[in-house]
gemmi code that builds the backbone of each chain (N, CA, C; Angstrom):
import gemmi

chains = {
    "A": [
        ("UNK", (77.467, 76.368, 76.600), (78.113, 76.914, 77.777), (77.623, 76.171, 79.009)),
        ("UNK", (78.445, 75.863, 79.685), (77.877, 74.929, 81.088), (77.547, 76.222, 82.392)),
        ("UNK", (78.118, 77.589, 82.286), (76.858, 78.055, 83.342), (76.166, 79.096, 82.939)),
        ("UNK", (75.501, 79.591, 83.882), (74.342, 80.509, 83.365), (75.115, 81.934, 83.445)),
        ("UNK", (74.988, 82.691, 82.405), (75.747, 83.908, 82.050), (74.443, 85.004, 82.722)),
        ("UNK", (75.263, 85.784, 83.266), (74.306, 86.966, 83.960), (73.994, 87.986, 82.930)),
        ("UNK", (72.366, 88.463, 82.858), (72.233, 89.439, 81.651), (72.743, 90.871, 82.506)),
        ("UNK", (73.429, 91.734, 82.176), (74.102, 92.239, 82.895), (72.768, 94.159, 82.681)),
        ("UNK", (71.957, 93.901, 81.530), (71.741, 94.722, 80.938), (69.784, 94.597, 81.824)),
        ("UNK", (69.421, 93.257, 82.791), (68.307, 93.026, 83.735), (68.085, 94.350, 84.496)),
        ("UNK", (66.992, 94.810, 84.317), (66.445, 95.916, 85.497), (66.476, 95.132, 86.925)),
        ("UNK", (66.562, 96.071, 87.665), (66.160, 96.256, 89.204), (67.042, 95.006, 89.876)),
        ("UNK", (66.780, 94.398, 90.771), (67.597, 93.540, 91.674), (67.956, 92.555, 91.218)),
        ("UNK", (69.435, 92.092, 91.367), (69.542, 90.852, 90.738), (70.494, 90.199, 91.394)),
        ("UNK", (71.273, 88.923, 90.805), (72.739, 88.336, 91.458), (73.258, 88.902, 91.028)),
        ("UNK", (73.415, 89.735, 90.333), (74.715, 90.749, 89.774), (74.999, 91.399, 90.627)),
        ("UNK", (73.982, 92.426, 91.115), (73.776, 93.728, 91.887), (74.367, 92.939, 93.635)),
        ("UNK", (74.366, 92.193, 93.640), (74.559, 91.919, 95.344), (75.907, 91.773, 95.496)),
        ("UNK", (76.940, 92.276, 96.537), (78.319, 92.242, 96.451), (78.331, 91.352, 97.441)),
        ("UNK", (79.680, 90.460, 97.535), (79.453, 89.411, 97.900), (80.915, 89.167, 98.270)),
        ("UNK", (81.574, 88.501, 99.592), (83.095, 88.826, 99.757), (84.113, 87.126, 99.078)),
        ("UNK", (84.773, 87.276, 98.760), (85.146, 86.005, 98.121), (84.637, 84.659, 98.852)),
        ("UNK", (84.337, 84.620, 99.861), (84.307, 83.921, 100.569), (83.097, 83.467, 100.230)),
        ("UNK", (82.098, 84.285, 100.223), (80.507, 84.009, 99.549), (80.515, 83.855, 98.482)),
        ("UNK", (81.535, 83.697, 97.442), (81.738, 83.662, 96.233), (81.893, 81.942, 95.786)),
        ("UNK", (82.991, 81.614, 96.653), (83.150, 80.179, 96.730), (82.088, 79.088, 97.511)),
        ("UNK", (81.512, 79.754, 97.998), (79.934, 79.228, 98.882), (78.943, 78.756, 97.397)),
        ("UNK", (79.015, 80.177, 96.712), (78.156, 80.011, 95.701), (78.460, 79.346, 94.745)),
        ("UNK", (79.422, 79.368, 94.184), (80.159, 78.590, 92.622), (80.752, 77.814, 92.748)),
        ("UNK", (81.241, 77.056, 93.531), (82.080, 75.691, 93.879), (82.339, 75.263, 92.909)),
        ("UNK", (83.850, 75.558, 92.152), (84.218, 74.554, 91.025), (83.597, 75.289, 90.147)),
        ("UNK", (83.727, 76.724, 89.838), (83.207, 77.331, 88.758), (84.699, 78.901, 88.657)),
        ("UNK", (84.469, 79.031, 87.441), (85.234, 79.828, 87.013), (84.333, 81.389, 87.145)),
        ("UNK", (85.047, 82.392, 87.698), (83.811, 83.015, 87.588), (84.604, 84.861, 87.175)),
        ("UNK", (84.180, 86.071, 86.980), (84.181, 87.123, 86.637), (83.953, 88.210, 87.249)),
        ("UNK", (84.460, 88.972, 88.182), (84.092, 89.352, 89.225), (84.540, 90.887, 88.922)),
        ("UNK", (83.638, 91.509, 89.107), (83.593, 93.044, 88.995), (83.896, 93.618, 90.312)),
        ("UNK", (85.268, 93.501, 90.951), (85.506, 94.033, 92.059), (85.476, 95.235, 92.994)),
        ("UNK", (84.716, 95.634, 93.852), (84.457, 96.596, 94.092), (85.527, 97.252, 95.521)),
        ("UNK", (86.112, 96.097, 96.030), (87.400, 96.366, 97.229), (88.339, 95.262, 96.937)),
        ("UNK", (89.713, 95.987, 97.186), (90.686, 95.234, 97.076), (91.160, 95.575, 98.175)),
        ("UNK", (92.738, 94.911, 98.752), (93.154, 95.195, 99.905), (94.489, 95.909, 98.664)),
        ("UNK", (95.474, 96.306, 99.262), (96.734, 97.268, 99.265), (97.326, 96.305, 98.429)),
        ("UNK", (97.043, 94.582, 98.562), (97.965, 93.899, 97.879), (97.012, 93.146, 96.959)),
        ("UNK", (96.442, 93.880, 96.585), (94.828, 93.575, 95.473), (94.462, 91.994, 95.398)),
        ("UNK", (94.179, 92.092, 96.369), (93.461, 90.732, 96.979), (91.930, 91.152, 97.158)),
        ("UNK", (91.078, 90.183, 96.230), (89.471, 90.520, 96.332), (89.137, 90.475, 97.921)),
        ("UNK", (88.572, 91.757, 98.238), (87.787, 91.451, 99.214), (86.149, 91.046, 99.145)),
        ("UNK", (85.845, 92.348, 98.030), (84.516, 92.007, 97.729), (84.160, 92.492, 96.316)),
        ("UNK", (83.078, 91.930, 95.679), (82.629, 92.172, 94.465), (81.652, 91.211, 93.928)),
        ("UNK", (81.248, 91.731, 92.800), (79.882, 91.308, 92.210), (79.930, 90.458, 91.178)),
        ("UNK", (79.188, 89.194, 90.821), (79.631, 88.120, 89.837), (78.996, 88.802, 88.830)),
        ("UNK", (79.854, 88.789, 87.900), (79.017, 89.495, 86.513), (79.178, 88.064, 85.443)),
        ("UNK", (79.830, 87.302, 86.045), (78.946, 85.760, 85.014), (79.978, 84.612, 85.579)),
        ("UNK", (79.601, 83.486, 85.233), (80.167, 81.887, 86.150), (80.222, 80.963, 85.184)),
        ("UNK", (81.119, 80.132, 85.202), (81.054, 78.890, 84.230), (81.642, 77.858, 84.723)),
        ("UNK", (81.838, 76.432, 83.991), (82.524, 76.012, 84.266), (83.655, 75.491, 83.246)),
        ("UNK", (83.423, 76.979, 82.357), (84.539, 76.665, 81.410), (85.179, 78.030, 81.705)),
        ("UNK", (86.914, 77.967, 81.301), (87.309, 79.193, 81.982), (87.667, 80.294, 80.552)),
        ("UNK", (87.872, 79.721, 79.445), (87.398, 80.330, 78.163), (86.377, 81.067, 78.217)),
        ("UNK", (85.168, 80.441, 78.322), (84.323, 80.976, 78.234), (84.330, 82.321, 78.973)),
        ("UNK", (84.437, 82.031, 80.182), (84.295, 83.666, 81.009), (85.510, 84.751, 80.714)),
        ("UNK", (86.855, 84.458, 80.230), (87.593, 85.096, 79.298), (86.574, 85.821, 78.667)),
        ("UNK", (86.066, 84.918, 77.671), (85.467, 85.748, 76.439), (84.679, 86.842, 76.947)),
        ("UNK", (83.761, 86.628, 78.119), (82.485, 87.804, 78.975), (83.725, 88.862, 79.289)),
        ("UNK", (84.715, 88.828, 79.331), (85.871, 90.447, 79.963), (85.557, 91.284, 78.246)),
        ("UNK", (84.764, 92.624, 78.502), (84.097, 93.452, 77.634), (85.296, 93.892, 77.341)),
        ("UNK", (85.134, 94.164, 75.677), (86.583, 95.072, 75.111), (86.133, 96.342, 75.187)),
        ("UNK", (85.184, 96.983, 75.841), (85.527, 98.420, 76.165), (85.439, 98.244, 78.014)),
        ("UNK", (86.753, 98.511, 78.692), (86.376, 98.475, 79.888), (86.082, 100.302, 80.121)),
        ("UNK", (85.094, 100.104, 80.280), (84.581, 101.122, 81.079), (84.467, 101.474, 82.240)),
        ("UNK", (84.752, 102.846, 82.638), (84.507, 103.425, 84.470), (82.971, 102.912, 84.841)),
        ("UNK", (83.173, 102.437, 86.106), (81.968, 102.351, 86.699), (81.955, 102.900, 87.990)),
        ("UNK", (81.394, 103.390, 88.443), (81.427, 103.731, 90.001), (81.827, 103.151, 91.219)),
        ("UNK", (81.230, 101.672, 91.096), (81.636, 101.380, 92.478), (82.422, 100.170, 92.160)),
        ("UNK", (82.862, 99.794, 90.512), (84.186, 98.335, 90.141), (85.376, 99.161, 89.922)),
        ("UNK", (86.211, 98.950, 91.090), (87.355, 99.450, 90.758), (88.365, 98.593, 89.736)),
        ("UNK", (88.027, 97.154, 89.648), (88.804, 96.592, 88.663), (87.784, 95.028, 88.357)),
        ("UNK", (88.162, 94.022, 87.198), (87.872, 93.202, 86.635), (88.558, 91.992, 87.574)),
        ("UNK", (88.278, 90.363, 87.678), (89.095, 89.563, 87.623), (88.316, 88.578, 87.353)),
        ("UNK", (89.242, 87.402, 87.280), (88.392, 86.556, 86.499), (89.443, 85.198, 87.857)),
        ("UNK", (88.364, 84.446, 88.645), (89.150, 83.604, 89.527), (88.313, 82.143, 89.676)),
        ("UNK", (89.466, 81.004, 89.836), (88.868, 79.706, 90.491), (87.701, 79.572, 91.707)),
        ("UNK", (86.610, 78.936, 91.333), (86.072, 78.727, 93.350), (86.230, 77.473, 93.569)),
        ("UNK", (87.263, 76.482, 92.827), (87.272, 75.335, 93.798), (88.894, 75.197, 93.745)),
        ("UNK", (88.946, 73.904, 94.634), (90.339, 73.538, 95.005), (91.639, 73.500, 93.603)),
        ("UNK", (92.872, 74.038, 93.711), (93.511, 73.835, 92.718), (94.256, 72.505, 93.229)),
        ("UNK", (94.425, 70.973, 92.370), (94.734, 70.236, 92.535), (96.600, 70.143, 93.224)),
        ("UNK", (96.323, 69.181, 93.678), (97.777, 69.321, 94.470), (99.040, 68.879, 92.993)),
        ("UNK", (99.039, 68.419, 92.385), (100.057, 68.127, 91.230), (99.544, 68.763, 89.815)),
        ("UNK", (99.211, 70.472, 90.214), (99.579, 70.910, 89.225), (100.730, 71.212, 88.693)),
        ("UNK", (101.075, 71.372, 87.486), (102.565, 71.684, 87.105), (102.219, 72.815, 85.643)),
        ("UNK", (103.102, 73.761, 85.601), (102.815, 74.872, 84.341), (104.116, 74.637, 83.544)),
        ("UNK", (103.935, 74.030, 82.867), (104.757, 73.548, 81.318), (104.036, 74.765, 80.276)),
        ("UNK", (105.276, 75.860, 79.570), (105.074, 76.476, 78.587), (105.550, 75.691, 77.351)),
    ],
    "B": [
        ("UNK", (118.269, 104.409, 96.305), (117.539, 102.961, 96.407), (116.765, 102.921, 97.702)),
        ("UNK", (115.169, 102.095, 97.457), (114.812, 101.952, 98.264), (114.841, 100.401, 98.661)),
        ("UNK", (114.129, 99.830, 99.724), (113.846, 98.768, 99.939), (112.259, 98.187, 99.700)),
        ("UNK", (111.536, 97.107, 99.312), (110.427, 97.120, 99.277), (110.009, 95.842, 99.208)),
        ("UNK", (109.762, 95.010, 100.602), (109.110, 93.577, 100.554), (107.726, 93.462, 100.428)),
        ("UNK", (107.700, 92.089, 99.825), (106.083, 92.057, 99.221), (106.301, 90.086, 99.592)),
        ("UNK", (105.335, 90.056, 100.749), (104.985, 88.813, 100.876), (104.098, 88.051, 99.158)),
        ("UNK", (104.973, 86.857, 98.913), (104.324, 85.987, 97.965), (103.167, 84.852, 98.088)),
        ("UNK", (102.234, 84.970, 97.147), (101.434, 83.278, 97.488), (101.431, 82.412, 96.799)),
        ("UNK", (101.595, 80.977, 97.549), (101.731, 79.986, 96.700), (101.016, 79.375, 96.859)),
        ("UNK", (100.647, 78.391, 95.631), (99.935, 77.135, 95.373), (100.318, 76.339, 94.572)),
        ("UNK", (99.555, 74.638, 94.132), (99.225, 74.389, 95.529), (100.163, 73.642, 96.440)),
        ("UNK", (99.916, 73.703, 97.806), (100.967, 73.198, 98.392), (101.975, 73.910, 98.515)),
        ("UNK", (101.977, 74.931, 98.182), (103.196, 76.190, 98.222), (104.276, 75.598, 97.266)),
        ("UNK", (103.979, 75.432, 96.207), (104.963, 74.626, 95.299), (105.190, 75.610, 94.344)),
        ("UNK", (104.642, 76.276, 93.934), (104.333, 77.387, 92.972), (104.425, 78.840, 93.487)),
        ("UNK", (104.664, 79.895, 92.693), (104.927, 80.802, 93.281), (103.485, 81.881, 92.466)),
        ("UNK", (102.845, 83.107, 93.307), (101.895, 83.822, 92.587), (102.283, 84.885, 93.076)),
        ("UNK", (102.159, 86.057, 92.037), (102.140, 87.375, 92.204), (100.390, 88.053, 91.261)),
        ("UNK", (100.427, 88.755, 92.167), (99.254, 89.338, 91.556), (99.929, 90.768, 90.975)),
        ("UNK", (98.976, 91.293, 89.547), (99.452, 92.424, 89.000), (98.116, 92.666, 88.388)),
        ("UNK", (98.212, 93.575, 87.905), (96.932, 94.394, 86.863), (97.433, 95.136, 85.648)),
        ("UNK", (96.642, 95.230, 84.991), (96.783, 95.471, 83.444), (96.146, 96.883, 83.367)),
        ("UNK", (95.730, 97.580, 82.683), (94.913, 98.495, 82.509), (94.981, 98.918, 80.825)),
        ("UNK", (93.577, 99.305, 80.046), (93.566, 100.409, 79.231), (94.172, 102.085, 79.404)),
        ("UNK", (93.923, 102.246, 78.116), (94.217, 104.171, 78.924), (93.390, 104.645, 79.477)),
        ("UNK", (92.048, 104.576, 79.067), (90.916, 104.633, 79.960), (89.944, 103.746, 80.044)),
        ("UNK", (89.866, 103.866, 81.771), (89.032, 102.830, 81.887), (89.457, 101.629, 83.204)),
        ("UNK", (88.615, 100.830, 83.958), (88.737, 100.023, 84.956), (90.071, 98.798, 84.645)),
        ("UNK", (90.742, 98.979, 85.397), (91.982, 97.860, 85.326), (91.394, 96.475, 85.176)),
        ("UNK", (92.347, 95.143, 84.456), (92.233, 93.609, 85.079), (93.159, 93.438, 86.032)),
        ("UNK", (92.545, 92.190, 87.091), (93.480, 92.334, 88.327), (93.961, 90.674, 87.778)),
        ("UNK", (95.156, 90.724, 87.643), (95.848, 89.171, 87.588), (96.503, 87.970, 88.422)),
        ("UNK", (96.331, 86.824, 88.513), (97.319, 86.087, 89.022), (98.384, 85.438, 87.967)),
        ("UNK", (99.476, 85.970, 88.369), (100.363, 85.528, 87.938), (101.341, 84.514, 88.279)),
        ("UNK", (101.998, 83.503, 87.843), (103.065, 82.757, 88.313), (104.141, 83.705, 88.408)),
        ("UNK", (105.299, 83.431, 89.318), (106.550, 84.384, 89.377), (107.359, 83.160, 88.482)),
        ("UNK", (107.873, 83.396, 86.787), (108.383, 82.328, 86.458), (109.915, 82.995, 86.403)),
        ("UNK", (110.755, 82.385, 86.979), (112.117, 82.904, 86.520), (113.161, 82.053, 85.311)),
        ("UNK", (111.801, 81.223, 84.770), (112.447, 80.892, 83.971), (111.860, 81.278, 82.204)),
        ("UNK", (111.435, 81.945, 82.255), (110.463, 83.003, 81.757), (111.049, 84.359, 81.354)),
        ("UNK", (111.473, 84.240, 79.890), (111.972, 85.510, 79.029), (110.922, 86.807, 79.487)),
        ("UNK", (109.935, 86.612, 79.076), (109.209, 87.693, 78.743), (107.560, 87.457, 79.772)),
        ("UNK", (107.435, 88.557, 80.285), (105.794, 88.503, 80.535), (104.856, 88.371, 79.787)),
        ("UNK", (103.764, 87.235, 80.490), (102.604, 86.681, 79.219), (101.324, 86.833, 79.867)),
        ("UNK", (100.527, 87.603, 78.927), (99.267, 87.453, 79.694), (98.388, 86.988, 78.279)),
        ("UNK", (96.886, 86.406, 78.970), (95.847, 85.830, 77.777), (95.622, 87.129, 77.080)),
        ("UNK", (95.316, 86.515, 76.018), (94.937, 87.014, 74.875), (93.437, 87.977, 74.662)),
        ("UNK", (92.557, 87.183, 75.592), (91.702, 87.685, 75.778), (91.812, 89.206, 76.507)),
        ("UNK", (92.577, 89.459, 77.949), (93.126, 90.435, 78.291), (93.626, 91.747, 78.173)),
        ("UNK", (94.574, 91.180, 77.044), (95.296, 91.739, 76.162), (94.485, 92.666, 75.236)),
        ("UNK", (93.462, 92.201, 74.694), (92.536, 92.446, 74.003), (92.003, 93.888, 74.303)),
        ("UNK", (91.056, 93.515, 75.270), (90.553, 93.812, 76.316), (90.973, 95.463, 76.801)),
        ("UNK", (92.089, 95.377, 76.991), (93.052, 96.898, 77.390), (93.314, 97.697, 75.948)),
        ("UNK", (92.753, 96.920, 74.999), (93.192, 97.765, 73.644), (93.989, 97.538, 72.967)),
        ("UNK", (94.684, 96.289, 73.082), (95.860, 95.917, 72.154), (94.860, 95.016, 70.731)),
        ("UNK", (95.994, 95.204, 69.650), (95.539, 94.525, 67.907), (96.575, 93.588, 68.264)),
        ("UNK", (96.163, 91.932, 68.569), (97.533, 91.611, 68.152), (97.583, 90.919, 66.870)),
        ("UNK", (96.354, 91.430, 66.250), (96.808, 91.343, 64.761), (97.755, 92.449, 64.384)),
        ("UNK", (98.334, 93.049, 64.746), (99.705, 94.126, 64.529), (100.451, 94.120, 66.204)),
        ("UNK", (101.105, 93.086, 65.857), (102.513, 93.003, 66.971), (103.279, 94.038, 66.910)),
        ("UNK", (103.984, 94.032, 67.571), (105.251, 94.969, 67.638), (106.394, 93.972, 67.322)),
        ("UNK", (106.064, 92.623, 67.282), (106.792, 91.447, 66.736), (106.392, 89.909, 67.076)),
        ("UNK", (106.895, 89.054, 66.349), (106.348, 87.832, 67.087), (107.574, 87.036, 67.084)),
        ("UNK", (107.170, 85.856, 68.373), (108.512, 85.453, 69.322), (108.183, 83.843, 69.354)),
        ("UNK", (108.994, 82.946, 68.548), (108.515, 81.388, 68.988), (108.128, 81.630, 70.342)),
        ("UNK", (107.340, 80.733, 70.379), (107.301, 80.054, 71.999), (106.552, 78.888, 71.665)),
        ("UNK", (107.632, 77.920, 73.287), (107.065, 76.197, 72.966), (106.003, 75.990, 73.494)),
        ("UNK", (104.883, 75.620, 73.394), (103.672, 74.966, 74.038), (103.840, 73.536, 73.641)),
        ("UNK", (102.952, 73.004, 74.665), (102.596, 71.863, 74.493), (101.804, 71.175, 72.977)),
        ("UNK", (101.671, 72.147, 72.314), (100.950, 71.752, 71.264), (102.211, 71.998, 70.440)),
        ("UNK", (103.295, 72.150, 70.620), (104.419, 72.578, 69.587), (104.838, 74.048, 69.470)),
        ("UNK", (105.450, 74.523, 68.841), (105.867, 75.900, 68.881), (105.389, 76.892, 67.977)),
        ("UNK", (104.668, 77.368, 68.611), (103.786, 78.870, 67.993), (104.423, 80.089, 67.668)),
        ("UNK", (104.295, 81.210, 67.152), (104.720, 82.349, 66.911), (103.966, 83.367, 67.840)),
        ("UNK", (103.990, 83.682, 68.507), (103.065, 84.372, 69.858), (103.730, 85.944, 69.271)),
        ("UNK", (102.425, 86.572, 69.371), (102.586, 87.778, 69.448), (103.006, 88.670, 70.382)),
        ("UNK", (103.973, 89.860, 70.485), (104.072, 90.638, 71.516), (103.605, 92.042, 71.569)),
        ("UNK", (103.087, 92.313, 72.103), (102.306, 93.682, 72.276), (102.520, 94.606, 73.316)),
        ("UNK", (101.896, 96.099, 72.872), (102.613, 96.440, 74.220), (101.245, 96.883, 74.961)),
        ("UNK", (101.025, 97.073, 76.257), (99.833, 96.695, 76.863), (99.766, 98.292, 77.339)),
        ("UNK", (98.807, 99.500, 77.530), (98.960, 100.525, 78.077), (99.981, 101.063, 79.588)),
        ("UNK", (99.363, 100.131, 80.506), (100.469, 100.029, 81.711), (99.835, 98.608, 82.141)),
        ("UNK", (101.015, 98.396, 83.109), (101.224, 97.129, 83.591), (101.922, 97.249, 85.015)),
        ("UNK", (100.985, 96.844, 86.503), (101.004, 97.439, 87.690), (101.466, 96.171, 88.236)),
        ("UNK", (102.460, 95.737, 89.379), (102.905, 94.830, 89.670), (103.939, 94.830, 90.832)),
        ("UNK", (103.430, 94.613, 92.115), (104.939, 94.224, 93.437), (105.676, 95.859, 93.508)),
        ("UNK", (104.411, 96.752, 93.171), (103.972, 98.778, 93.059), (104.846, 99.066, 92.721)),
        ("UNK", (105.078, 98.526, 91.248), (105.634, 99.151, 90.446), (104.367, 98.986, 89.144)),
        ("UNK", (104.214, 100.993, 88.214), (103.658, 100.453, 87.382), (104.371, 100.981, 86.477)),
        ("UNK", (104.664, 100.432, 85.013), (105.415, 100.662, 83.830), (104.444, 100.729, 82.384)),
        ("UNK", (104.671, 101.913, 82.399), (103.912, 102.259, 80.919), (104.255, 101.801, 80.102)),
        ("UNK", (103.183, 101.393, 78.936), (103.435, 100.678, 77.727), (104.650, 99.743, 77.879)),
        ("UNK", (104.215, 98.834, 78.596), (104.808, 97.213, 78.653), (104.627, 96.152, 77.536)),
        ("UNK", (105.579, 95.808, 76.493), (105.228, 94.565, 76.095), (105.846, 93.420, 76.580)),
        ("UNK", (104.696, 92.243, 76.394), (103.975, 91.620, 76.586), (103.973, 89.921, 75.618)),
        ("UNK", (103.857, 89.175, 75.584), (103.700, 87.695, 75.150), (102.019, 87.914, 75.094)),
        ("UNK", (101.006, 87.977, 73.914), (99.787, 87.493, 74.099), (99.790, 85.854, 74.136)),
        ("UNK", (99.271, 85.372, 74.860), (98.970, 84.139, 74.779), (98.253, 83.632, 75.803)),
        ("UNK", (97.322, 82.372, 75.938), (96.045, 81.943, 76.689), (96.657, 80.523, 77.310)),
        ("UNK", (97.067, 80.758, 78.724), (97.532, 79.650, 78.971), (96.162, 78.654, 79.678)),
        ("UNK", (96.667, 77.016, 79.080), (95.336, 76.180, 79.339), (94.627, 76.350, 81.309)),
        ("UNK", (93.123, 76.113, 80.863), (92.513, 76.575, 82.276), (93.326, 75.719, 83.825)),
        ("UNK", (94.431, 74.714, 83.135), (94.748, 73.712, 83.848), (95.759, 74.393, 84.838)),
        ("UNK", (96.377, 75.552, 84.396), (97.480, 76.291, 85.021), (96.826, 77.094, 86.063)),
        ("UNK", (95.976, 77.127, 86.106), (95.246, 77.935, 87.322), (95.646, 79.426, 87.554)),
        ("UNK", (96.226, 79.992, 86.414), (96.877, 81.388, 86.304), (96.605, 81.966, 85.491)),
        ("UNK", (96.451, 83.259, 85.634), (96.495, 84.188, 84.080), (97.884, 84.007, 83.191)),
        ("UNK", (98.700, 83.854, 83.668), (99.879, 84.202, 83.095), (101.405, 84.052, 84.081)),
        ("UNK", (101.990, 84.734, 83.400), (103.718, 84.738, 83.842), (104.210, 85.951, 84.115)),
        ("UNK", (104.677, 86.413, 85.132), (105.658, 87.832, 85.023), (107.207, 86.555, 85.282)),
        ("UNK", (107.211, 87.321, 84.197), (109.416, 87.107, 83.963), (110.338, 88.109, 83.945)),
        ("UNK", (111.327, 87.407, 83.322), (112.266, 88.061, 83.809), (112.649, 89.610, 83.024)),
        ("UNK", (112.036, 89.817, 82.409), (111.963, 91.300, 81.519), (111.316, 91.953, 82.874)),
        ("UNK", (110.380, 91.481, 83.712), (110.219, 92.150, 84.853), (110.785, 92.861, 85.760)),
        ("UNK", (111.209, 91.280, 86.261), (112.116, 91.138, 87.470), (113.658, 91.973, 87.158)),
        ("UNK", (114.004, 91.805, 86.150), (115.670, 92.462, 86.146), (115.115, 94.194, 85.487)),
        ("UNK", (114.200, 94.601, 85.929), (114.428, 96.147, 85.710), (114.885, 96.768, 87.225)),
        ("UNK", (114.947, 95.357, 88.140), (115.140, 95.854, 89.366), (115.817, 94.987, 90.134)),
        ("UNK", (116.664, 95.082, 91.371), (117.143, 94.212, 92.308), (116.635, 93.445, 93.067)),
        ("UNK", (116.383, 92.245, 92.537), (115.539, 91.615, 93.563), (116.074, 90.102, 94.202)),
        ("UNK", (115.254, 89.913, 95.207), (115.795, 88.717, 96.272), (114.639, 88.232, 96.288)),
        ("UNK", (114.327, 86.858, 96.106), (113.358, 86.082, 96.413), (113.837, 85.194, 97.860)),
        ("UNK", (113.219, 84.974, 98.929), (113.300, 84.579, 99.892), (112.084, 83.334, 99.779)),
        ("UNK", (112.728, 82.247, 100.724), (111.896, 81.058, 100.887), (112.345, 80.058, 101.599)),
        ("UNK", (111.271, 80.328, 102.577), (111.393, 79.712, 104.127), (110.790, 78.224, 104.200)),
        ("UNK", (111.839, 76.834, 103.239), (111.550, 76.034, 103.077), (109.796, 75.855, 102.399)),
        ("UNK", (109.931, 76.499, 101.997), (108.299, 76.784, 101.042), (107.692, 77.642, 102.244)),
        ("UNK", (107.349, 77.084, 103.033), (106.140, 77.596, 104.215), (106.323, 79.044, 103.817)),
        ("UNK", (106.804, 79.617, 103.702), (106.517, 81.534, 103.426), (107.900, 81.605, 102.647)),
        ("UNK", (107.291, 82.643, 101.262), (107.655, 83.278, 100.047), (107.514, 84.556, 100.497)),
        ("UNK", (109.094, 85.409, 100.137), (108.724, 86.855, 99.980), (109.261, 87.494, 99.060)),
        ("UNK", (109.418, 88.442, 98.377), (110.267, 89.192, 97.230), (110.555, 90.519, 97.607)),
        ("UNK", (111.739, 90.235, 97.384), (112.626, 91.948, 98.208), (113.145, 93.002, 96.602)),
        ("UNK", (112.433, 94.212, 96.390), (112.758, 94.736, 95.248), (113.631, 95.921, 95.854)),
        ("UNK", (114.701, 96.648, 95.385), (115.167, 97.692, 95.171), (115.264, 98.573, 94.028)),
        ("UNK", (114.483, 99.372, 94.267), (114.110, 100.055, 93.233), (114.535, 101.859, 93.816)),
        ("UNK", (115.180, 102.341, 92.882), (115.646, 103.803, 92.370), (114.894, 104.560, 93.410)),
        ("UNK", (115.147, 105.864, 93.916), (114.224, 106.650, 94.550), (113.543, 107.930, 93.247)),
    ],
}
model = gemmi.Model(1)
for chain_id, residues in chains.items():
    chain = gemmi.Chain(chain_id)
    for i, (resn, *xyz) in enumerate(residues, 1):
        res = gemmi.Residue()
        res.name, res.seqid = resn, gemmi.SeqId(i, " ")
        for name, pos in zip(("N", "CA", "C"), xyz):
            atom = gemmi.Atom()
            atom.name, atom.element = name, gemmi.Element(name[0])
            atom.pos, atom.b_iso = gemmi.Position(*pos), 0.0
            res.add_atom(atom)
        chain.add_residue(res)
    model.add_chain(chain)
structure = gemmi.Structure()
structure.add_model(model)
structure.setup_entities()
């Protein structure tokens, strides 16, 4: 795996635990795929803020970290899984 | 009928069109998605992993549907996903296309046109620079 997976199961303070607004998200992971346990969305569920629950730079990989029991948590109102670097200008989506 | 615009985002270069939607189990915290708006796109597709995820077997489809990839044409499973929230509309037990599109697409997936035609809609586009989608939907 090319990044470091967060033990999600670590006592007391961690990078997990710190919420962080997308913006600090892409500060941190540049060019990483990452998993974000969102804790605010706006009306048109756009991350405002939330907590990295793991980063890669494979985007499989962090697929695989989305737990098959999603469970209630208190303060993640939902899962996502998003780019932090530039999407190239000549992408094209061929099914 | 009501009226109901929902500004779109595109990338990159506004060449592409994105809608965001969410998935959910029956119980339990939603996935929040980016989606392409494909209108050329039978059926809505989300990864597999996802899919999963909310509680679907797609080792037991509800059926399976060629579809062409780049690697040739697969038998993709369709499933039906608990609900499926999208441009505020949400529709219970939605199926679905499982499938994992490559990290190169920069998307989770596709909402198509099994979507889009449960309702009246107008896509607007102001020479790319601004995307919007106009739904009419039932009161």
């Amino acid at each position: 795996m090319d990044g470091m997976m967060l033990d999600t199961a670590s006592p007391g303070k961690s990078e997990m635990d710190e919420i962080l607004t997308l913006e600090e998200m892409r500060e941190r992971y540049p060019g990483e795929w990452v998993l974000i346990g969102c804790t605010e969305l706006d009306p048109e569920m756009r991350i405002i803020r939330g907590r990295i629950l793991a980063h890669s730079l494979d985007r499989d990989e962090i697929y695989r970290q989305i737990p098959l029991s999603l469970l209630v948590d208190d303060q993640i109102v939902a899962l996502a899984v998003e780019y932090m670097g530039e999407v190239p200008e000549d992408v094209v989506v061929v099914l | 009928m009501s009226t109901r615009h929902y500004r779109l985002s595109s990338f990159p270069q506004r060449k592409l069109l994105l809608v965001r939607a969410a998935v959910g189990p029956e119980r339990g915290i939603p996935i929040r998605l980016n989606l392409l708006l494909d209108t050329g796109a039978r059926y809505t597709l989300l990864p597999v992993e996802i899919v999963r995820a909310v509680g679907c077997d797609i080792r037991s489809p509800l059926r399976r549907i060629p579809v062409m990839t780049a690697q040739g044409v697969i038998q993709a499973p369709i499933v039906e996903v608990p609900w499926f929230h999208c441009l505020g509309q949400r529709i219970e037990k939605w199926p679905v296309i499982a499938h994992t599109l490559p990290p190169e697409s920069f998307v989770d997936g596709l909402l198509g046109m099994d979507f889009l035609t449960r309702f009246q809609v107008t896509i607007l586009l102001d020479q790319a620079r601004s995307a919007e989608i106009i739904l009419r939907v039932p009161d």
